[in-house]
C-alpha positions in Angstrom: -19.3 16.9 16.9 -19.3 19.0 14.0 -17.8 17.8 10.3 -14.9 19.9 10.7 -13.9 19.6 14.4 -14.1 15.6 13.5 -11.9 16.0 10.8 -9.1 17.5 13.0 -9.5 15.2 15.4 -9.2 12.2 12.9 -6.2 14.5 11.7 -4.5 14.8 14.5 -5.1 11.2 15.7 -3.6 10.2 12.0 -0.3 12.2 12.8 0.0 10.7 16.3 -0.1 7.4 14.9 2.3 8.2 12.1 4.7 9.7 14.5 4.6 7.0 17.2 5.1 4.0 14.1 8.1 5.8 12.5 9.7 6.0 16.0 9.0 2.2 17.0 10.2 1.2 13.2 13.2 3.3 13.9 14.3 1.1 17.6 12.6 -2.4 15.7 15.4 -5.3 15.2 13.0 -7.3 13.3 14.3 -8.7 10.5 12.9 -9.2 7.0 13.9 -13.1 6.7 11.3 -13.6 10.3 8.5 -13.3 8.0 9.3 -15.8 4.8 7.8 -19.1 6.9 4.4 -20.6 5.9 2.0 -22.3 3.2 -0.4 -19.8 2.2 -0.1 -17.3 -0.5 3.2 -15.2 -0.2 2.5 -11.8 0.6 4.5 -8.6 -1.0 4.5 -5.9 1.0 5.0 -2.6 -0.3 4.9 0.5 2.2 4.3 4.1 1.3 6.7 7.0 0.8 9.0 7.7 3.9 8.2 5.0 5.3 10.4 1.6 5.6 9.0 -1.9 5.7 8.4 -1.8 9.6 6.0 1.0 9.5 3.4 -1.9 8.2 4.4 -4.3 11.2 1.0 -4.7 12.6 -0.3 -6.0 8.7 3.1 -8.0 8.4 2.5 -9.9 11.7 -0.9 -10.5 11.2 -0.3 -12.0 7.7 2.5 -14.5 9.4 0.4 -15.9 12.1 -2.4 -16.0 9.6 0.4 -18.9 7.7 1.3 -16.4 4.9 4.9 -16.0 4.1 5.5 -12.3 4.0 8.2 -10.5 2.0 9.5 -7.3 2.3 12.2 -5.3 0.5 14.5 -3.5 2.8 16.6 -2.2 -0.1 13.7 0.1 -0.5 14.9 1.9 2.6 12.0 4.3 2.8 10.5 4.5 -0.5 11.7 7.2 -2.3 12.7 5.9 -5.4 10.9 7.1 -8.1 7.7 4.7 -8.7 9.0 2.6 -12.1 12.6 2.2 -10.6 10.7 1.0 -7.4 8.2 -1.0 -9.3 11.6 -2.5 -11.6 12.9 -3.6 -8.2 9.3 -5.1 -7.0 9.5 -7.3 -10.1 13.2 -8.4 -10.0 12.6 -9.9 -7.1 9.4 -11.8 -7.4 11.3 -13.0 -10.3 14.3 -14.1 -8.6 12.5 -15.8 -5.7 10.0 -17.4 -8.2 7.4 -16.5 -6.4 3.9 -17.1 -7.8 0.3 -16.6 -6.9 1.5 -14.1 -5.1 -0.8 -11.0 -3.4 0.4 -7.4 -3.0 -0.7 -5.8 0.1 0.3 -1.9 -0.2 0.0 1.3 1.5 -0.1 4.4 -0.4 2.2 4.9 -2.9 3.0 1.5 -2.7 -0.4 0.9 -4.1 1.1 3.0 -7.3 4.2 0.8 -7.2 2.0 -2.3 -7.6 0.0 -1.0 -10.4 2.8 -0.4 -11.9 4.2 -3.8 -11.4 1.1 -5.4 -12.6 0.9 -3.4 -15.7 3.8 -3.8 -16.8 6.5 -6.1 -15.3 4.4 -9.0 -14.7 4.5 -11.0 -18.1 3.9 -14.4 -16.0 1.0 -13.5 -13.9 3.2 -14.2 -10.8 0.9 -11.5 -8.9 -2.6 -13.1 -8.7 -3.9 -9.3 -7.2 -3.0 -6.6 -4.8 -4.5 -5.3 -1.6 -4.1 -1.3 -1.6 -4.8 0.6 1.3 -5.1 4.7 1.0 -3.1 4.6 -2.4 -3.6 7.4 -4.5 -5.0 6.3 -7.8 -6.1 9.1 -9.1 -3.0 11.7 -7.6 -3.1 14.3 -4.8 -4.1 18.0 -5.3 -1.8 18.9 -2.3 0.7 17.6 -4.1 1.5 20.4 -6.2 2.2 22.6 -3.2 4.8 19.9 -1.9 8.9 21.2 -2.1 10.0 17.8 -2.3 10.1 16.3 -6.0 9.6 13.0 -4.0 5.7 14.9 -3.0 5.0 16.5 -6.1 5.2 13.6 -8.1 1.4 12.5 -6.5 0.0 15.1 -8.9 -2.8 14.3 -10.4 -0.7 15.6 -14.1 2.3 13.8 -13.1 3.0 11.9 -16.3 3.6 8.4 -14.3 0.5 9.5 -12.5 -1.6 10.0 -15.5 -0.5 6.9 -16.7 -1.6 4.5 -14.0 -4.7 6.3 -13.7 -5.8 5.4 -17.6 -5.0 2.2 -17.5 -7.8 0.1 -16.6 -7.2 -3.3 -17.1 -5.4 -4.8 -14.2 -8.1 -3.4 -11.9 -10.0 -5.8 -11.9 -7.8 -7.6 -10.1 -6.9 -5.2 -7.2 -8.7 -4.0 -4.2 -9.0 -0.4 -3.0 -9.6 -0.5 0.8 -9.7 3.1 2.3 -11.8 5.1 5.3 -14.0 8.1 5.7 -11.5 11.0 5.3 -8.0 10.9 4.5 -6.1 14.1 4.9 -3.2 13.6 2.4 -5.8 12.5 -0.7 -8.8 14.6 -0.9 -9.7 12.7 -4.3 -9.5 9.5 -2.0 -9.1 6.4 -3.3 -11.5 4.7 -5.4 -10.1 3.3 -8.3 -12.7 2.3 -11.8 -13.6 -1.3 -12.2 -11.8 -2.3 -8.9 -13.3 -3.6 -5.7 -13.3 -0.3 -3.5 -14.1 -1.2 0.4 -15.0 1.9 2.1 -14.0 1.2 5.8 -15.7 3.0 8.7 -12.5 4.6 9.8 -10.4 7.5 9.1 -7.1 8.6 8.4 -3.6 8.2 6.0 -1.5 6.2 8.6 -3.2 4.7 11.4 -6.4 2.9 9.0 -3.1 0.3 8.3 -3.7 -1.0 12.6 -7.7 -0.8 12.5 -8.8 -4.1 12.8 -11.5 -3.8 10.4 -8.5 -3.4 7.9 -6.6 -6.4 9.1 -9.6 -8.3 8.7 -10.3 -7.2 5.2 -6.9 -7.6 4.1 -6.4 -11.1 5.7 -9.8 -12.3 4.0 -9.0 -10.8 0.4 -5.3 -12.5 0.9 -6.3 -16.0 2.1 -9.6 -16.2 -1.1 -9.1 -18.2 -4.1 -8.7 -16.1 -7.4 -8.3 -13.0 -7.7 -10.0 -11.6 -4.4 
């Protein structure tokens, strides 16, 4: 198969997946509070724009049964807020749940949320490190075709944009997990002086249910320090 045919197939297999989660999210009646049992680290999970906590069901579960107790803000609705007002409500309630040694595990502009958290809004070092899958670090070029002020603020001269994307000195402490081609960030996602894990996969959406991601995610979560 040629380079192009297999990107629009990893395309349309992406959009598939997309479509399918945002419709079983939609019927879901799992709560928030099913996740919060267990002993291991506590997990923050921070989903991507238009999409509500459920969309990362398959990583949520997995993080559970795996004895991590998983936390989710479903007052983010479907992450449209602006990232620092987003990041500002990341951070008030870590702090309000005391949570520490906690791990971020992110999907796209979450990713962005949690840098911003971690820059920022930490001051206690309750986040020990994030997780981000397909975030983009470094902005989107599409996004300046984008009608929605919600898109366009991926630019790669957004001002928030520009600002996560010069600061360096929380990366050491995240991890940039990401595939082969992903059709909403042509820049991808590597992100300076992180750990960037190139996955042998594809896609925006449906990378988040690959078990190679699961795997990598669960084994960065459960490891002393920063890792």
């Amino acid at each position: 198969m040629s380079g192009i045919l297999q990107r629009v197939q990893w395309w349309i297999q992406d959009y598939l997946y997309a479509a399918g989660r945002q419709v079983r999210s939609a019927a879901s009646r799992t709560r928030p509070e099913d996740f919060l049992s267990g002993t291991a680290r506590p997990v923050v999970v921070i989903p991507g724009i238009y999409e509500d906590w459920r969309f990362m069901l398959p990583l949520v579960r997995r993080l559970h049964k795996a004895g991590h107790p998983v936390h989710v803000l479903a007052q983010l609705h479907r992450n449209r807020l602006p990232v620092p007002k987003a990041a500002d409500a990341i951070a008030g309630y870590i702090r309000d749940r005391d949570l520490s040694d906690a791990m971020i595990v992110a999907h796209s502009k979450g990713g962005l949320i949690g840098k911003f958290v971690m820059m920022q809004l930490d001051p206690d070092r309750r986040i020990t490190g994030m997780v981000a899958v397909c975030s983009p670090f470094s902005g989107s070029r599409y996004a300046s075709f984008m009608l929605l002020p919600s898109l366009r603020a991926f630019s790669p001269r957004n001002a928030v944009t520009v600002q996560l994307s010069r600061e360096e000195r929380v990366n050491e402490r995240i991890t940039s997990v990401y595939g082969l081609f992903d059709p909403h960030i042509p820049e991808g996602s590597v992100l300076p002086g992180a750990r960037n894990i190139q996955l042998d996969t594809a896609g925006h959406f449906r990378i988040l249910a690959h078990e190679d991601t699961i795997r990598t995610v669960l084994d960065i979560t459960a490891a002393p320090g920063q890792h």
